[in-house]
N, C-alpha and C positions, 0 to 999 in steps of 0.2 A: 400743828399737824394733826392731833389728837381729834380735834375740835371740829376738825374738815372729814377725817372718815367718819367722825358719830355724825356730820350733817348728811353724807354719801347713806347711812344707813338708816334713816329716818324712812323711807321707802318701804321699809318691816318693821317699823315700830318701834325702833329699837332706845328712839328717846322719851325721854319723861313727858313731855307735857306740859310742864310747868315753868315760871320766872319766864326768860328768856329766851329760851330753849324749845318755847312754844312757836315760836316766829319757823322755825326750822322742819316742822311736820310737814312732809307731802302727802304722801298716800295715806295718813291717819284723818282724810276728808278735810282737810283743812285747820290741822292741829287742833279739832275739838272735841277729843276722846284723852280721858285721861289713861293710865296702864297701856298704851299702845303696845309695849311687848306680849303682851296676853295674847296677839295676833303670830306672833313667831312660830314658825315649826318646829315641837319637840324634836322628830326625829331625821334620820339622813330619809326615809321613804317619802313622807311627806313633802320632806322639801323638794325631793325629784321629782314629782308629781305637779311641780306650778305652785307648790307651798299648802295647797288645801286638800284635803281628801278626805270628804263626807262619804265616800262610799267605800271606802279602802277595809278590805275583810284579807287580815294576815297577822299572822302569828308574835308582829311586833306590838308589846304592850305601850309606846309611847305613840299609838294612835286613839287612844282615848283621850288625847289632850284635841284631836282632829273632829271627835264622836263618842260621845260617852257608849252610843249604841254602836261604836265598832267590836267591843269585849265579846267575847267566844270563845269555845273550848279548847281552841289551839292554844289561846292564852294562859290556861289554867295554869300557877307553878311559874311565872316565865315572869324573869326579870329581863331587863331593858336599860342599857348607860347610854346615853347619847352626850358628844361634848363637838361643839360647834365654837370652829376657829374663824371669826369674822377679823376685820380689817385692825390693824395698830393692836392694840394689848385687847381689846373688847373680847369677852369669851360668855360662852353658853352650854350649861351643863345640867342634863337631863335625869331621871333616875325615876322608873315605875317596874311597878310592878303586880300583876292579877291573879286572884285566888278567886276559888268558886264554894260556896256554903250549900250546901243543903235545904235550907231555908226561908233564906234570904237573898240569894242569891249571885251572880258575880260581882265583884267589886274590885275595883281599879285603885291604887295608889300612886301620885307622881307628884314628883318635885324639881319644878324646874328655878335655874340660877343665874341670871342674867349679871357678868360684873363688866363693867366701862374701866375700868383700872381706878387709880390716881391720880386728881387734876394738884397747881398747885394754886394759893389761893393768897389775894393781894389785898390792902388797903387801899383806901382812896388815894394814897400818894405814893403807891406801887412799891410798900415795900410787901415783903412778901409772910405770909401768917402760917407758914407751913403746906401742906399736904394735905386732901382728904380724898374719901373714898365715896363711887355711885353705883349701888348696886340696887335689884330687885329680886322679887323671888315668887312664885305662886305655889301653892299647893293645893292641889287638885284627888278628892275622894270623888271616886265613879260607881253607880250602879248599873244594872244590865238588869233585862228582863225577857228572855224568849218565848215568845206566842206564837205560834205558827212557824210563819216563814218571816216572821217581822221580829225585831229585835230591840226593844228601846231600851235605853239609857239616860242617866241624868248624870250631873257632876257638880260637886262644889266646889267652888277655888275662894282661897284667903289670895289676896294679892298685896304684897308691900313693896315699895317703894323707897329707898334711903338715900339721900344725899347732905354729908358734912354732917351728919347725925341727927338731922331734921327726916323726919319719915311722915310717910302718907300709904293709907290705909282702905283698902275696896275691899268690896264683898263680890261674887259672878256666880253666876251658874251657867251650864250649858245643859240644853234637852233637845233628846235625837233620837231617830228613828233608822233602820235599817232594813231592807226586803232583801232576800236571797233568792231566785227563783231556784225551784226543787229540781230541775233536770239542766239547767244550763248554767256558765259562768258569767250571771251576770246580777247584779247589783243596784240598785236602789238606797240614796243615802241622805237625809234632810236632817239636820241642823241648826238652831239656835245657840250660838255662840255669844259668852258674856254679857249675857242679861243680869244687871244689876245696878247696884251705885257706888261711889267713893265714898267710905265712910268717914275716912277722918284727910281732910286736904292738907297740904304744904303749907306754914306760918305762913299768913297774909295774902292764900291766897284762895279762889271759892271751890268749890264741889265742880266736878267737869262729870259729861258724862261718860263710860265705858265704851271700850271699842266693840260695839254692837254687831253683829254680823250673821244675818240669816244665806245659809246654802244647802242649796238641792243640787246632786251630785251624779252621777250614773257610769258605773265600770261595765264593759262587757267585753267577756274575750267568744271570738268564735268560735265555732268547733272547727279540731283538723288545724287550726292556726296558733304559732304560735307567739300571738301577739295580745295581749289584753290591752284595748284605750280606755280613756277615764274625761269625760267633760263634769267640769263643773260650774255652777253659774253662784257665784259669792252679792255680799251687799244687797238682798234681793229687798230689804225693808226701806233702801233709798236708792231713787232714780237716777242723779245728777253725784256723780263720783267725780268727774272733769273736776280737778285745781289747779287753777289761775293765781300763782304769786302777784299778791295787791302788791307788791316792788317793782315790779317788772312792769317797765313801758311797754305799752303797746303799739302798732305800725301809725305811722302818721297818713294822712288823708289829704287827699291835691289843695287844701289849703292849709296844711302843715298842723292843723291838730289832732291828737291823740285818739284812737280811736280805741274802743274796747272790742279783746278780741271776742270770736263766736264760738259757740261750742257745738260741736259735731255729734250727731248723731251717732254716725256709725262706730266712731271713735267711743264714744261714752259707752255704747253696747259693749262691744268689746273689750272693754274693761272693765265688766263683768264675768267675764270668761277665764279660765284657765284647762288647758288641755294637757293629758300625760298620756301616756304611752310603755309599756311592758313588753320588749323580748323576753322571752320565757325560753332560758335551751334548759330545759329540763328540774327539777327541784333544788339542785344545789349551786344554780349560776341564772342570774338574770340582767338583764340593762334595765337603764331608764331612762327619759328624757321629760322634762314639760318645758309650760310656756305660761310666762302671766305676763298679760297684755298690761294689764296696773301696772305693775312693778317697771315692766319695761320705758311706760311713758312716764312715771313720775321720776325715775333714777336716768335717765339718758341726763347726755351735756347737753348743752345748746346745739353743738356741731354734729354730732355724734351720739348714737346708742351703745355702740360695744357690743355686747351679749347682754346689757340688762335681760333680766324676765327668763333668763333658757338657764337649765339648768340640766345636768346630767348624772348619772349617780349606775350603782353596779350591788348588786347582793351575792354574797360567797357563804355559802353552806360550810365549815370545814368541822367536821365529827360533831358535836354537839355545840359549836358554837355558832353563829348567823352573825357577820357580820356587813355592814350597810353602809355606804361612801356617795356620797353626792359634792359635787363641786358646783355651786349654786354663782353665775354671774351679778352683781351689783349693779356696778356700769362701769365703763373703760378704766377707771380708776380701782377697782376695787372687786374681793371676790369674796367667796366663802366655802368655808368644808365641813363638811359635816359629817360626824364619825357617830354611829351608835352598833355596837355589840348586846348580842342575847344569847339569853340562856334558860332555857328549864332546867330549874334549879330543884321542883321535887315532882315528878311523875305521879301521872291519877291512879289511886289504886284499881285493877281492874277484879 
């Protein structure tokens, strides 16, 4: 049963990459990105936003996992827990946090923990060798720099991977950009996500490359409304995102041979896109909703989509704490939730 929600969750990355487990990558372009979790949403905002959010300017510090040039002075002092309950025992737990130097400038701290549970493990003639454990983990140093009305940032991430005590070892960086306009709510946000290599691979097996990912972004709330939307356009460094499981027949043809299927334009667009959405009733309560068109086509059934791809979520202000709840759909089978709590934990001297 284990085995079938980590295949349901492959959709976000959530599997390795590697041995046989590669066969099972959807949305990671056709299992050929190793660290696919490096794609996951740190926090509950994030993920109510359709999963990506290059242009996202708000006071939560596990959006530098989103944009190293999200960091700002709201963040200054402000820790960040996020822990995300996906499907059977699989769990995801966040933890950043942003100071600002004099300097040198801001700089972001996070560590995020991705654990699969306990498989149990057999010989060739099934008996059984015990227990192991598959876990990963990245951690990510962020800097910021504001010029103007523009804001860049850069980020390191170490990314490890462990399975049965075998580990695999990448390097990533993320570099990004953010524009604020000076009199309105609205937002500008470009992206280079985990630009790097594997450094060290799985026993026996080669170097794959990182899940790459270029996105330009743009939030705007109007005036007098109290609504802010958010499009973003992801994958922007490859055209052809459409995967075709090479297992799956395709429809037969009036003389009963196989025929390959076609790929859609407007579908493949579109699966570039994700859209969010912000009610705003005031600073200490808001909604949320997105949509990823990816996520939605590559997790539906055969029969059926369910909610893949839509995702809902709410923020509550109460005294000094913010906390963040997104209920993110998979597909019919399966869901996720995503809890993260903040805190400014030491005030800027004024």
């Amino acid at each position: 049963m284990k085995q079938r929600y980590a295949r349901w969750l492959t959709g976000f990355g959530l599997m390795m990459g590697v041995g046989s487990w590669q066969t099972a990558l959807a949305q990671q372009l056709g299992g050929r990105a190793a660290f696919p979790f490096l794609e996951l949403p740190a926090g509950a905002q994030q993920a109510a936003l359709g999963g990506m959010a290059p242009a996202a300017r708000a006071d939560d510090p596990t959006l530098l996992f989103a944009n190293p040039a999200a960091l700002h002075e709201g963040m200054d002092g402000r820790l960040a827990l996020s822990y995300v309950d996906y499907v059977s025992d699989i769990r995801q737990s966040t933890a950043a946090y942003v100071f600002n130097t004099a300097k040198a400038g801001r700089f972001g701290v996070g560590l995020t923990y991705v654990s699969y549970g306990d498989f149990e493990s057999f010989d060739a003639a099934g008996n059984s060798l015990g227990s192991f454990s598959v876990n990963e983990f990245a951690l990510s140093v962020a800097d910021s720099y504001t010029k103007g009305r523009v804001t860049f940032g850069g980020a390191a991430k170490l990314a490890v991977s462990s399975i049965a005590g075998s580990r695999a070892v990448g390097l990533a960086a993320d570099v990004g950009a953010l524009y604020k306009h000076p009199a309105q709510d609205f937002t500008v946000g470009l992206v280079v996500r985990n630009a790097g290599a594997q450094l060290t691979p799985y026993p026996g097996t080669r170097r794959g490359p990182l899940p790459l990912d270029v996105q330009l972004g743009a939030a705007i709330k109007p005036e007098h409304m109290p609504v802010r939307v958010s499009l973003t356009a992801h994958h922007l460094q490859r055209w052809d995102i459409e995967y075709f499981d090479p297992n799956q027949r395709g429809p037969l043809d009036e003389a009963g041979n196989e025929t390959t299927p076609k790929r859609s334009f407007g579908d493949n667009l579109a699966r570039h896109f994700t859209v969010g959405a912000e009610l705003l009733l005031g600073q200490n309560l808001s909604f949320r909703a997105g949509y990823n068109h990816l996520a939605r086509r590559e997790l539906r059934l055969d029969n059926v989509s369910g909610g893949a791809g839509l995702s809902l979520g709410v923020m509550l202000k109460i005294s000094q704490f913010q906390l963040d709840y997104t209920y993110a759909t998979l597909q019919a089978a399966g869901s996720s939730n995503y809890f993260t709590l903040s805190k400014t934990l030491f005030k800027k001297k004024e």
